[in-house]
C-alpha positions as CSV (number, residue, x, y, z in Angstrom):
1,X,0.0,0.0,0.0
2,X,1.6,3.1,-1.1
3,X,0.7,6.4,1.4
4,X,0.2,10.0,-0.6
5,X,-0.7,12.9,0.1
6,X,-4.1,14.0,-1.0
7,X,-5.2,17.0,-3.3
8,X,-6.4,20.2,-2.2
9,X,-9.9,19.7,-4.0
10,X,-10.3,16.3,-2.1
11,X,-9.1,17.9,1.3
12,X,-11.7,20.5,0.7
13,X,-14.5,18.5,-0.1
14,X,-13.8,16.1,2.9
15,X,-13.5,19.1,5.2
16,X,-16.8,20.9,4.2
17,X,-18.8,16.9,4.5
18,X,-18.0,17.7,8.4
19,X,-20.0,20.8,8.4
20,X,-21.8,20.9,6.2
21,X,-24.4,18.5,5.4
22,X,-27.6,19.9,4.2
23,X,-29.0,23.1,3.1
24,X,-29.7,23.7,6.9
25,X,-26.2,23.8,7.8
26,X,-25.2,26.8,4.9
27,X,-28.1,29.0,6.6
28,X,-27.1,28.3,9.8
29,X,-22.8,29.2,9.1
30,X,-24.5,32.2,7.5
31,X,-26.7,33.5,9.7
32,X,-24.5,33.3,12.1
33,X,-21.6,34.7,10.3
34,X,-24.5,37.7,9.7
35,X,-25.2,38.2,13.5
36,X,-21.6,38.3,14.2
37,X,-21.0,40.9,11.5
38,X,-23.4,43.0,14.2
39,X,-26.5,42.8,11.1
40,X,-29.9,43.9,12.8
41,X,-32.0,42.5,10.0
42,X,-31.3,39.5,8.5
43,X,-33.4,37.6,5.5
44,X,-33.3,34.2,4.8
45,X,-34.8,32.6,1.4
46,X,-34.5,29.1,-0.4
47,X,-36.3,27.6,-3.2
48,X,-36.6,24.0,-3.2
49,X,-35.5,23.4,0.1
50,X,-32.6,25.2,-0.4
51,X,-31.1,22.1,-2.6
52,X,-30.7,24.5,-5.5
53,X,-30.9,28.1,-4.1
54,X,-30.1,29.9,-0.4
55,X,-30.3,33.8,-0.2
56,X,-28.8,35.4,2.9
57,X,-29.4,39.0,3.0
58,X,-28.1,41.3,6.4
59,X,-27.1,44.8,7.2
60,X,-24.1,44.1,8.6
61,X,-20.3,45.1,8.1
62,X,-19.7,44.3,5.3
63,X,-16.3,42.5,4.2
64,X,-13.2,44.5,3.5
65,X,-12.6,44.1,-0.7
66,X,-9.1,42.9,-0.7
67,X,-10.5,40.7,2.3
68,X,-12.8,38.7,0.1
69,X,-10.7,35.7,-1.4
70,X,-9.7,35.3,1.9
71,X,-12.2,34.8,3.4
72,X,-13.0,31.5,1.2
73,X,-9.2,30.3,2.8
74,X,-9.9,27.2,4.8
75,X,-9.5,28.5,8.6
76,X,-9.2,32.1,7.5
77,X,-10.7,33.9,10.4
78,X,-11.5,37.5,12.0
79,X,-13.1,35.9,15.2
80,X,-10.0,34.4,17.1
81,X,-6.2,34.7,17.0
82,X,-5.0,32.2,18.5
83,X,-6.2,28.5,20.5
84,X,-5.7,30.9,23.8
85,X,-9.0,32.6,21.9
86,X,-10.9,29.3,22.2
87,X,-11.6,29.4,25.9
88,X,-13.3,32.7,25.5
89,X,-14.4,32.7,22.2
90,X,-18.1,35.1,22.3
91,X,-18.6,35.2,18.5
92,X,-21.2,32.6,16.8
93,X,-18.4,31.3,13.9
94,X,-14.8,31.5,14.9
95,X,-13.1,28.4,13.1
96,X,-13.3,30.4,9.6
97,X,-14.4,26.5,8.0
98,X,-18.4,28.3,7.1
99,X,-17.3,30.0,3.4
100,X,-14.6,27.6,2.2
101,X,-17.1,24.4,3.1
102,X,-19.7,25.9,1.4
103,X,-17.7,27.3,-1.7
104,X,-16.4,23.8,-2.1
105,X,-19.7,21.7,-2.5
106,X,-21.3,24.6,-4.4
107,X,-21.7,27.7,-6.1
108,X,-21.6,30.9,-4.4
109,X,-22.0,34.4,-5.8
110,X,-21.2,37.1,-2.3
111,X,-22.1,41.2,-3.1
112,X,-21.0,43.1,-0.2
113,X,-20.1,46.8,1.1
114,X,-19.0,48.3,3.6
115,X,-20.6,51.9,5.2
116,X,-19.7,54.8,3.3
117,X,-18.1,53.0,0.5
118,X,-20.1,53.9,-2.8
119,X,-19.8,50.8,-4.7
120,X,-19.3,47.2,-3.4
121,X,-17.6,43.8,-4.5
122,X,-19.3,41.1,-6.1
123,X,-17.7,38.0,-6.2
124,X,-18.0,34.4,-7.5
125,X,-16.7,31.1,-6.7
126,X,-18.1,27.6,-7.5
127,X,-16.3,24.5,-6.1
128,X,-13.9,26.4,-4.5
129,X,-12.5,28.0,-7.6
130,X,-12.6,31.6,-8.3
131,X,-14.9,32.8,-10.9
132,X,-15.3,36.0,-11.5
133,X,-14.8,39.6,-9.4
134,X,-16.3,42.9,-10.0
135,X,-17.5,46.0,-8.8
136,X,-21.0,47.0,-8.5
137,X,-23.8,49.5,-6.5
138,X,-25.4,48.1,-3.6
139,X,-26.6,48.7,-0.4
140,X,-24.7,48.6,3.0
141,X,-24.6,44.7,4.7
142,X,-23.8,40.9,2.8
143,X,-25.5,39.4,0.5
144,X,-24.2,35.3,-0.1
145,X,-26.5,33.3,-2.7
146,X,-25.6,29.5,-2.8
147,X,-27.3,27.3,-6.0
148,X,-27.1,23.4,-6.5
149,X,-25.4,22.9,-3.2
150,X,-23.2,19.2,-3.6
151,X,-23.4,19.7,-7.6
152,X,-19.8,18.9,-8.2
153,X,-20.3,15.8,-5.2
154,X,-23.7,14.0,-6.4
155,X,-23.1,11.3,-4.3
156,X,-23.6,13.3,-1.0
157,X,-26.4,14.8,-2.4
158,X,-28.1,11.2,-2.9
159,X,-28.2,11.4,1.4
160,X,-30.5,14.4,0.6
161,X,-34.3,13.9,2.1
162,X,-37.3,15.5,0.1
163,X,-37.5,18.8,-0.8
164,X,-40.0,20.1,1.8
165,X,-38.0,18.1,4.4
166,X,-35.1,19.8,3.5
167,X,-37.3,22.6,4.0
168,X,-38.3,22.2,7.5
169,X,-34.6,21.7,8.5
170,X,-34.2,25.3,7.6
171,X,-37.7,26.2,9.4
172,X,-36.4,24.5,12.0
173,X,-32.7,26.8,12.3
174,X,-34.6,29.8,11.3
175,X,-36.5,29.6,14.5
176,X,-33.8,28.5,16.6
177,X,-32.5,32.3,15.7
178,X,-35.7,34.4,15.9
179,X,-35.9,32.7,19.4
180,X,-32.3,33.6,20.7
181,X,-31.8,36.8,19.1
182,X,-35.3,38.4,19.1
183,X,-33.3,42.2,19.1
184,X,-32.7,41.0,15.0
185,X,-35.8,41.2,12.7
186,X,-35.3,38.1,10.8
187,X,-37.5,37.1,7.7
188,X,-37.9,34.0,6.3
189,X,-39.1,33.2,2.2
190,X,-40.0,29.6,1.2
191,X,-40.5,29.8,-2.7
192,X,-41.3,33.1,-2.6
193,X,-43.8,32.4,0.4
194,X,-43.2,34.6,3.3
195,X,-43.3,32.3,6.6
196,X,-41.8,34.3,9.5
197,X,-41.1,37.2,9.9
198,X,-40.2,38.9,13.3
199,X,-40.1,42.6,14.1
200,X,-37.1,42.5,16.3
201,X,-37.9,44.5,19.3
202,X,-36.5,42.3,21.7
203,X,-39.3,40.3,22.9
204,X,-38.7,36.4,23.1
205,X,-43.0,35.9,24.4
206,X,-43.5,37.6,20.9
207,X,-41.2,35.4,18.7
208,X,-43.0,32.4,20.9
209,X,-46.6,33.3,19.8
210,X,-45.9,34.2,16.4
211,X,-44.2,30.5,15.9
212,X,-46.3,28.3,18.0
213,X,-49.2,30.0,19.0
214,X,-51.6,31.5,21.5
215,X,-52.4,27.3,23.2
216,X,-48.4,27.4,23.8
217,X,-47.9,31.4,25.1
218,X,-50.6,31.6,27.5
219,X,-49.4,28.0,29.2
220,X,-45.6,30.0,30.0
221,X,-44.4,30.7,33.0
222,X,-41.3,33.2,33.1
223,X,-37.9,31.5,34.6
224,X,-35.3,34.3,35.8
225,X,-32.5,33.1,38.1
226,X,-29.1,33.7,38.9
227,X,-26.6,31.9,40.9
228,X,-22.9,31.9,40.7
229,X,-22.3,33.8,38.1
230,X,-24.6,32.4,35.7
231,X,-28.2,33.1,34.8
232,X,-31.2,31.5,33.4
233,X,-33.9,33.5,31.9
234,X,-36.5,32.5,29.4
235,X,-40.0,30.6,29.7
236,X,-41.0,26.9,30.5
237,X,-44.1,25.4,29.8
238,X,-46.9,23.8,32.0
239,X,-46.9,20.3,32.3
240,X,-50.1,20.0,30.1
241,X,-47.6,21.2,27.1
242,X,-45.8,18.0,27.7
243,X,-45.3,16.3,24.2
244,X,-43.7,12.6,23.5
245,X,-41.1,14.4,21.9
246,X,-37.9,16.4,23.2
247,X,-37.6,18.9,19.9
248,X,-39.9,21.6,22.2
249,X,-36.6,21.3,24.8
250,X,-35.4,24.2,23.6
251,X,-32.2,26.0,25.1
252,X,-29.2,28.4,24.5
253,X,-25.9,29.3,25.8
254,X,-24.7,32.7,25.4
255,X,-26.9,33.1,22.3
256,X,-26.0,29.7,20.9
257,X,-28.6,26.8,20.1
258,X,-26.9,23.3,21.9
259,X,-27.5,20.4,22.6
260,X,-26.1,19.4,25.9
261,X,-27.2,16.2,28.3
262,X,-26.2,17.8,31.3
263,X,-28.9,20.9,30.4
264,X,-31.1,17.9,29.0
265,X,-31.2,15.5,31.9
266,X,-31.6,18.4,34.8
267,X,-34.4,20.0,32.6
268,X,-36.3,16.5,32.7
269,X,-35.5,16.1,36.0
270,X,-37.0,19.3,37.2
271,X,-40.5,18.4,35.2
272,X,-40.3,14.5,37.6
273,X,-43.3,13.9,38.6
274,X,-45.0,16.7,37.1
275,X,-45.6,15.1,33.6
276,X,-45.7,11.3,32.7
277,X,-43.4,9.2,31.8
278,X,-42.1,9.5,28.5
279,X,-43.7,13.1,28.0
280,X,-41.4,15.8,27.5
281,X,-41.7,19.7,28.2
282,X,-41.9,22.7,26.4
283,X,-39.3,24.9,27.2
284,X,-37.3,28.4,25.8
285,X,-34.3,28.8,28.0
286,X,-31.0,31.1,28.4
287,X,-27.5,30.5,29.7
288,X,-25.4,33.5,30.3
289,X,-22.4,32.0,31.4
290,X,-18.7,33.6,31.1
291,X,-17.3,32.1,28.2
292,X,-14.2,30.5,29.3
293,X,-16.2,27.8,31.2
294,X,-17.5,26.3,27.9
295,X,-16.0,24.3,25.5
296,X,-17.6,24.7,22.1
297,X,-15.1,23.4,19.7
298,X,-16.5,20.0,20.5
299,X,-17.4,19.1,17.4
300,X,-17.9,20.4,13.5
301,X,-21.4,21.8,13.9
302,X,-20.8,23.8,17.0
303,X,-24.2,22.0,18.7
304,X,-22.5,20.5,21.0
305,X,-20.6,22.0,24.9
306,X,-18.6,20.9,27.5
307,X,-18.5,22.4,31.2
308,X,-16.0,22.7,33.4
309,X,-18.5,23.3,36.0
310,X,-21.7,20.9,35.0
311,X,-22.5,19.9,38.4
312,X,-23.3,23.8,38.5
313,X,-24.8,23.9,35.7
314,X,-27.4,20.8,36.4
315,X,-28.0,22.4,39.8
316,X,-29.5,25.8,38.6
317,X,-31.5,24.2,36.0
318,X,-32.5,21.3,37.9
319,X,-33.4,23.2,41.5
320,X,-34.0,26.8,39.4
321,X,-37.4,25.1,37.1
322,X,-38.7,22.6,40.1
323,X,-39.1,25.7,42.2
324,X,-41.1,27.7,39.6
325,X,-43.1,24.4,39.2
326,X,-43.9,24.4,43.0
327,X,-44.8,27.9,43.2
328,X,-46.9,27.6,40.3
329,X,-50.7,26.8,40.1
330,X,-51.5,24.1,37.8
331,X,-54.8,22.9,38.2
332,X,-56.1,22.5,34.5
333,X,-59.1,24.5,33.6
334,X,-61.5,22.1,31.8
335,X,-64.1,23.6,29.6
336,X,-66.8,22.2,27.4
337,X,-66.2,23.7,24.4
338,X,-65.5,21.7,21.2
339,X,-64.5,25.0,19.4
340,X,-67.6,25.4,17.6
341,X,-68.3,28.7,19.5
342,X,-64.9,30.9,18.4
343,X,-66.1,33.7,17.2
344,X,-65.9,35.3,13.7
345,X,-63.0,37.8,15.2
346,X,-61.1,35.0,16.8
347,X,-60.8,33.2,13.3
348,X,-60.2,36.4,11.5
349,X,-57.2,36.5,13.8
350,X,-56.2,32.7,13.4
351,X,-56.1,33.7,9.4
352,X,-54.4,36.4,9.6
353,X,-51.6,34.7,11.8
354,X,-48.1,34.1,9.7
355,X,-48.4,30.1,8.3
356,X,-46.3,27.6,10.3
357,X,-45.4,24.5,8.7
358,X,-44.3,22.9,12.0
359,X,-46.0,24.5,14.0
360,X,-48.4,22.4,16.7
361,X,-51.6,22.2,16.3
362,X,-53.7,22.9,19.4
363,X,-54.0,19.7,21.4
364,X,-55.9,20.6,25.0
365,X,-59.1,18.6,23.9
366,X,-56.9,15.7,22.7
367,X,-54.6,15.5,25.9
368,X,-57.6,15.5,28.3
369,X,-59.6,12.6,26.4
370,X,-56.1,11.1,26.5
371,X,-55.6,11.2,30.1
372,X,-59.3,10.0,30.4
373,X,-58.1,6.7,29.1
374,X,-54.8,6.3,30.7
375,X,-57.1,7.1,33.9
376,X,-59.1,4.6,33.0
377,X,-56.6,2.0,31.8
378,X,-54.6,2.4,35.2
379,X,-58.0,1.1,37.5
380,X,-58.0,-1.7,35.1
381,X,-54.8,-2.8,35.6
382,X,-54.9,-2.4,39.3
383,X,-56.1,-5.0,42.1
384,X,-59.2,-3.8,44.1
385,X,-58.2,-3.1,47.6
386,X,-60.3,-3.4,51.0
387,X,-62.2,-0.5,52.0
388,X,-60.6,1.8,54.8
389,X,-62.3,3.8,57.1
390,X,-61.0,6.8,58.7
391,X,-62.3,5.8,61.8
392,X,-61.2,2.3,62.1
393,X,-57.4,3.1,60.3
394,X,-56.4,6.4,59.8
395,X,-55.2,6.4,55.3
396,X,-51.5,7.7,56.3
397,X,-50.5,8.7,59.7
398,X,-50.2,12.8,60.7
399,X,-46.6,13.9,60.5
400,X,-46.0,17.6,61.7
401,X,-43.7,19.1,59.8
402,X,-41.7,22.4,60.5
403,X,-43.5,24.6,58.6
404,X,-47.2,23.6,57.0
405,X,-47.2,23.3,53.3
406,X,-48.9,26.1,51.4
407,X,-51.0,25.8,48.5
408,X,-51.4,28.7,46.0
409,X,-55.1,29.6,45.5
410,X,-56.8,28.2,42.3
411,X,-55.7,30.2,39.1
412,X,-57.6,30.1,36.0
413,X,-55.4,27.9,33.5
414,X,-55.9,31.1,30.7
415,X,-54.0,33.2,33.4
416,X,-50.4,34.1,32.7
417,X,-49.3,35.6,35.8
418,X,-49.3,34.0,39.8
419,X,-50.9,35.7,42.1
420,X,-48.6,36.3,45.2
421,X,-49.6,36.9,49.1
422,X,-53.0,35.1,49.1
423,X,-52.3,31.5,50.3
424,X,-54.8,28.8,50.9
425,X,-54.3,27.4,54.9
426,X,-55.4,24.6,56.0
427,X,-58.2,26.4,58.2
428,X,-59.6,27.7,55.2
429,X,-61.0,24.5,54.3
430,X,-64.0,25.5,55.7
431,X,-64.3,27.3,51.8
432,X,-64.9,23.7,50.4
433,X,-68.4,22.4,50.1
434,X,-67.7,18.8,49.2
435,X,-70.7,17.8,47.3
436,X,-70.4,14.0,46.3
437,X,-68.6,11.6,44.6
438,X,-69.0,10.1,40.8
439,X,-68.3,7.3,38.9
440,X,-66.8,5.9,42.1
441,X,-63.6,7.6,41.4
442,X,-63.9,11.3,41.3
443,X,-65.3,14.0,44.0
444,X,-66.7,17.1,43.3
445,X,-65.7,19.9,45.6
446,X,-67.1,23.7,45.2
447,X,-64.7,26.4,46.5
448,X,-65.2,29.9,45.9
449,X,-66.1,30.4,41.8
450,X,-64.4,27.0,41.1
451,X,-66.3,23.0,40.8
452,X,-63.3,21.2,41.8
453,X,-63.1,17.5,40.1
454,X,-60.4,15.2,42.1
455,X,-59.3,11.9,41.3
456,X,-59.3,10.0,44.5
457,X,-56.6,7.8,43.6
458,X,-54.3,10.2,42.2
459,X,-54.8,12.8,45.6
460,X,-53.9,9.5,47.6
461,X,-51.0,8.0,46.0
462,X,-49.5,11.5,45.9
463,X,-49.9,11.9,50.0
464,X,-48.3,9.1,50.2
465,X,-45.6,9.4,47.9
466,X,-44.8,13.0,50.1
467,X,-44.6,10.5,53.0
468,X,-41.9,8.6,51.4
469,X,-40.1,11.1,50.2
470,X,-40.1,13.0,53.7
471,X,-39.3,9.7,55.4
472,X,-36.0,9.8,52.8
473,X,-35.2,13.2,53.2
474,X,-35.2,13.1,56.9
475,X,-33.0,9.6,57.5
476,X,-36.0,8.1,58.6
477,X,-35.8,4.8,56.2
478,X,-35.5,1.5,57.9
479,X,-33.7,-1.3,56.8
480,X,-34.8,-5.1,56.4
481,X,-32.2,-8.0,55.9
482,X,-33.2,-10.7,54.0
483,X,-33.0,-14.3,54.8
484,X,-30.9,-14.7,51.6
485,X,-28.4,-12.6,51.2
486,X,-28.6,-11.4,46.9
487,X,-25.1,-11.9,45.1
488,X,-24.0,-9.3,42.3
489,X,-21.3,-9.6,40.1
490,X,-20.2,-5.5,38.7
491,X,-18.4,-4.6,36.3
492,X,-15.6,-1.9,37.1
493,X,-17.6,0.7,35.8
494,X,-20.5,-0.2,38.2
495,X,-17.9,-1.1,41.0
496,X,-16.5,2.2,40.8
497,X,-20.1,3.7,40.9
498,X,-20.9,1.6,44.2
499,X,-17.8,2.5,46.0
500,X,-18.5,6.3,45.2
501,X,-22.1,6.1,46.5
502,X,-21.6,4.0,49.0
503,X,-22.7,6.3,51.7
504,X,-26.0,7.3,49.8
505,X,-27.2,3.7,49.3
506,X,-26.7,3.0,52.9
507,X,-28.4,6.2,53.5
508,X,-31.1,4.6,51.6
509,X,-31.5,1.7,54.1
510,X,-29.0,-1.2,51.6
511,X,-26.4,-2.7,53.7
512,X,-24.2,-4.4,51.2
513,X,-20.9,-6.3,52.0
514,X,-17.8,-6.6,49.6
515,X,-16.9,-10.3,49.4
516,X,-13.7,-8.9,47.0
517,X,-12.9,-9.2,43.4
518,X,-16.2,-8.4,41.8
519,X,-18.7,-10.0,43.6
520,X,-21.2,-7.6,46.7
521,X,-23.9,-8.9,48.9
522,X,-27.1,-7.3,49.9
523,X,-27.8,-8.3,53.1
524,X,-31.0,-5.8,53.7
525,X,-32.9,-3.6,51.6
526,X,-35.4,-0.2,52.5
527,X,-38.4,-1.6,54.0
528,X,-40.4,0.5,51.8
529,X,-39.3,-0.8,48.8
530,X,-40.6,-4.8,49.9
531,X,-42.7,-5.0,47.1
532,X,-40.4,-4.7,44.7
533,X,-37.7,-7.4,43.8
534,X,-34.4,-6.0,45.6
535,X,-32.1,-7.1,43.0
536,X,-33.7,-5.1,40.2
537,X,-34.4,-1.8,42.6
538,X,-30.4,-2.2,42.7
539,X,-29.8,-2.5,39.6
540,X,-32.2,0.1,38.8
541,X,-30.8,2.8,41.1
542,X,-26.9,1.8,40.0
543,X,-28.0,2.2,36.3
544,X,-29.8,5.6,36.8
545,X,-26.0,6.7,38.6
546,X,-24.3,5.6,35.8
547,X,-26.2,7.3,33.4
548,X,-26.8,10.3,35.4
549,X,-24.1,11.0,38.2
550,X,-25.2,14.4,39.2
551,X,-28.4,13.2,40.0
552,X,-29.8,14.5,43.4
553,X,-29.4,11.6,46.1
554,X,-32.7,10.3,46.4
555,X,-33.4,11.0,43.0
556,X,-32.3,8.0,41.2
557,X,-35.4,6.5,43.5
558,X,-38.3,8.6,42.7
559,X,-40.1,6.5,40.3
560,X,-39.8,3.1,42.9
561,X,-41.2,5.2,45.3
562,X,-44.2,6.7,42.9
563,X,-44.8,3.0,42.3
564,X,-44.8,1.8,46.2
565,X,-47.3,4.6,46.1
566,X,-49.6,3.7,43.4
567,X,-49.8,0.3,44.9
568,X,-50.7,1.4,48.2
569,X,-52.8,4.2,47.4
570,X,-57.5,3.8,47.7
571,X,-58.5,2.9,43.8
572,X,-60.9,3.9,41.6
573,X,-64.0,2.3,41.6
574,X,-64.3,2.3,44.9
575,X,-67.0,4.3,47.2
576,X,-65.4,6.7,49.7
577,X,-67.4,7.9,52.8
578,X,-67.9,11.8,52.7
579,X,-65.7,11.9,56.0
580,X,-62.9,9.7,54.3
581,X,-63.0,11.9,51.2
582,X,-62.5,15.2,53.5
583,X,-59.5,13.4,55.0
584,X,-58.0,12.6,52.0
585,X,-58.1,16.6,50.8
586,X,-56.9,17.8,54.0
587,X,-53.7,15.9,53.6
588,X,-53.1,16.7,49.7
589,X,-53.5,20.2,50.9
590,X,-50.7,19.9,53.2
591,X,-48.2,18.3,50.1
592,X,-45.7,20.5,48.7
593,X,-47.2,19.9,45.4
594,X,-50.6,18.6,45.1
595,X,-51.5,19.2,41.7
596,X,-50.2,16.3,40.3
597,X,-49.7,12.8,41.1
598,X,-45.8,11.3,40.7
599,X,-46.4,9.9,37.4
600,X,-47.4,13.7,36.5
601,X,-51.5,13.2,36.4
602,X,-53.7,15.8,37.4
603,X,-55.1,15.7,40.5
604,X,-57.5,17.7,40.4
605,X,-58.9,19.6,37.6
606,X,-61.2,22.7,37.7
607,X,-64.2,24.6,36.0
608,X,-64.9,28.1,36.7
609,X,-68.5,29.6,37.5
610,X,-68.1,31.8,34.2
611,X,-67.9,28.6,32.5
612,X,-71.2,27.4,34.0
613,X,-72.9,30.6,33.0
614,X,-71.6,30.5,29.7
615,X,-72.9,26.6,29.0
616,X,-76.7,27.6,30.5
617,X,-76.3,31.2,28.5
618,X,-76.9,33.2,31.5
619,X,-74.0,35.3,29.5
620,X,-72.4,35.0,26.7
């Protein structure tokens, strides 16, 4: 085998497959080479996808004339000097790979000027070879127009999906923009159709409700928090936006769409036992962090950042959203609408709204009927239980607690802003008038202007899930040894893990001995967790610290103790007693977070007086 030394072409080509692999990619490098030229208005158009033409049009800089050829130079740069410059790098592009990538894999025809020059440059090069250069009049910013991107590498352009997919992809980095730099007026033109277009005053809630709409904006509640040295601002959905998809996770670093699993899993953790399994939140969320923290040159795209400091990080996302969550009243307001009633204004408005292709469509009627059945599944599945009474066995025994849990008043799921001060107490309780129970399953409670609609099961299992968690948090777990001791063979990987929590799962109520080389015994396990088979609630809690080591240190147990809960908690289907049923609210009061259940169900749902009226026409 003989070793040479490749071609410039070839070295070229191979360099621009690592960045650039779809028309998405060119109007991302360009937009962002726009923002970092200081542009406040930026326009982005393509025409079949952007497979055969891209237009980027911004009011920028400009590039210097004699500048221009080299700027096509592979890792020709004005954003860094040297690798030192990596560590605190602030600019979008700093590599200087964007035009030389793009110039080789297509053709590429650049007019620029600068301020106060009277004419500017236009120049050409296709396949990285210079074409022609001239001088022309034209207005103040950068114009780059890309046709037949891979024409010269057909091949790659085989890996190509359909046009309007193509499409979307661009959609799809178009928004990422208008959403992290909402002071630019960005417009976007899909074959010769305009589809956004922002008016760049600053306003992320704006940009939000011209892209996904008024179901999405009015279920937002505002995140702003700081802690050392870095800050979080931005908007996080309700759990009833919770989708089976993670493409709403949405978040930035200094300005900079990511992707990072350390900003993933703390955002998902945050949303436990608000949503459901496998449901995933809406969110809109900024980093400010000091740059030399990050590490962006992590791979070709730029997508992807390291921290030096990610338990930090995980902490202020992780801690910073559950609070919000806790704070925030999220009882679902049900109505009885099936939209037949918008008035003509209210579609006037939905027409006159700005087409999105990808947008969601409105989904509230859909996720309550889909609850409904996963309700209704879940009493299927589970074994009837014996009836309690409150007078013969108290449902979970009073703990007092240093300082009673409050409960925000109900808020009216259209309402965008918490109400602060007025705080349900438990003497207040006095407000409810319970009025009966239906279906063997629900209660209806009337307080103030609200019918109050509360699954039984779902209020019990999450008292009793606070219980656990309490018991947990305050060392109070017992331990139970087993008549067999339960021999593990690790890895090294899951050795290591072991020996570094080590004090958490004994915290947990596990004694475990090392019999040396690879092989443990569990000699007693949390007397909690009896109904579950100890080797897999191991297993379970070593694999979630594997995959997640700056979990909190019960959290790797949440869900085992949401199922205990479920398990132990009063089914549907079975008749309460009114004095029972008053019990049961008392205490679900009294939890830190009542409104949902620890698999993320409502538990309770609500329906105004106005609602009422409206339904019997008393107004309208």
């Amino acid at each position: 085998m003989m070793i040479q030394v490749l071609d410039q072409n070839t070295i070229n080509q191979i360099a621009a497959g690592e960045v650039i692999e779809r028309p998405a990619a060119v109007v991302k490098e360009l937009v962002e080479n726009a923002i970092d030229s200081g542009a406040t208005a930026v326009t982005v158009e393509i025409k079949e996808g952007g497979i055969r033409f891209i237009r980027i049009t911004d009011n920028g800089c400009g590039i210097r004339h004699e500048e221009i050829p080299l700027a096509f130079e592979r890792h020709a740069t004005s954003k860094i000097t040297g690798i030192e410059d990596l560590l605190r790098v602030k600019s979008l592009g700093f590599r200087g790979e964007a035009l030389s990538s793009i110039a080789a894999v297509s053709q590429v025809e650049l007019i620029t000027k600068e301020a106060g020059a009277i004419l500017g440059p236009r120049y050409e090069i296709q396949g990285g070879t210079e074409m022609a250069k001239e001088e022309i009049g034209c207005p103040d910013g950068t114009t780059f127009i890309v046709r037949n991107l891979f024409y010269n590498t057909p091949a790659r352009g085989k890996f190509l999906k359909t046009k309007t997919t193509e499409g979307n992809y661009v959609n799809d980095v178009v928004v990422h923009f208008i959403l992290s730099h909402p002071e630019i007026r960005f417009k976007f033109i899909w074959d010769g159709r305009t589809k956004i277009q922002t008016s760049g005053n600053g306003n992320v809630k704006d940009n939000i409700y011209n892209q996904f709409g008024a179901d999405i904006t009015k279920a937002l509640l505002p995140i702003d928090i700081e802690k050392q040295g870095m800050k979080v601002s931005g908007f996080i959905g309700k759990p009833e936006l919770s989708r089976g998809t993670r493409s709403f996770m949405n978040y930035y670093i200094n300005g900079r769409y990511i992707k990072s699993p350390v900003v993933q899993k703390a955002i998902e953790s945050a949303y436990s036992g608000f949503t459901m399994t496998n449901r995933f939140p809406f969110t809109t969320l900024f980093l400010d962090i000091d740059s030399s923290l990050l590490d962006v040159n992590v791979h070709p795209s730029k997508m992807e950042v390291r921290f030096t400091n990610q338990e930090d990080v995980y902490g202020l996302f992780e801690t910073g959203l559950h609070e919000v969550l806790k704070q925030a009243v999220l009882i679902p307001n049900v109505t009885l609408s099936d939209g037949s009633e918008r008035t003509a204004k209210a579609k006037k408005e939905e027409k006159k709204q700005i087409p999105r292709p990808n947008s969601p469509e409105p989904f509230e009627t859909a996720r309550i009927r889909q609850e409904q059945a996963e309700n209704e599944q879940t009493r299927q599945e589970q074994a009837s239980s014996a009836l309690w009474s409150v007078d013969q066995k108290p449902m979970i025994e009073q703990r007092k607690h240093p300082e009673p849990a409050k409960v925000h008043p109900i808020q009216q799921y259209e309402q965008q802003t918490m109400p602060q001060g007025e705080l349900l107490k438990e003497d207040d309780s006095v407000s409810f008038r319970l009025i009966g129970q239906v279906f063997d399953t629900y209660w209806l409670v009337e307080w103030k202007n609200e019918l109050l609609i509360i699954d039984q099961h779902a209020a019990h299992e999450k008292v009793l899930y606070e219980q656990l968690i309490h018991e947990l948090d305050t060392n109070h777990v017992y331990s139970q040894n087993l008549l067999t001791p339960i021999v593990l063979t690790l890895t090294h990987k899951e050795k290591e893990v072991l020996q570094t929590y080590w004090e958490t799962f004994a915290k947990l109520g596990f004694e475990i001995d090392d019999f040396g080389g690879d092989e443990y015994a569990i000699k007693a396990v949390p007397s909690h967790f009896l109904h579950l088979a100890s080797r897999q609630l191991f297993y379970s809690i070593l694999d979630e610290l594997l995959e997640n080591p700056m979990a909190s240190r019960y959290g790797s147990i949440t869900d085992r103790c949401a199922s205990i809960a479920c398990k132990a908690a009063v089914k549907g289907n079975h008749t309460l007693s009114f004095a029972e049923a008053e019990t049961l609210f008392k205490q679900m009061l009294q939890a830190k977070e009542p409104y949902h259940c620890p698999h993320g169900r409502p538990t309770t749902v609500s329906m105004s007086k106005q609602e009422f009226e409206k339904k019997f026409k008393r107004i309208v």
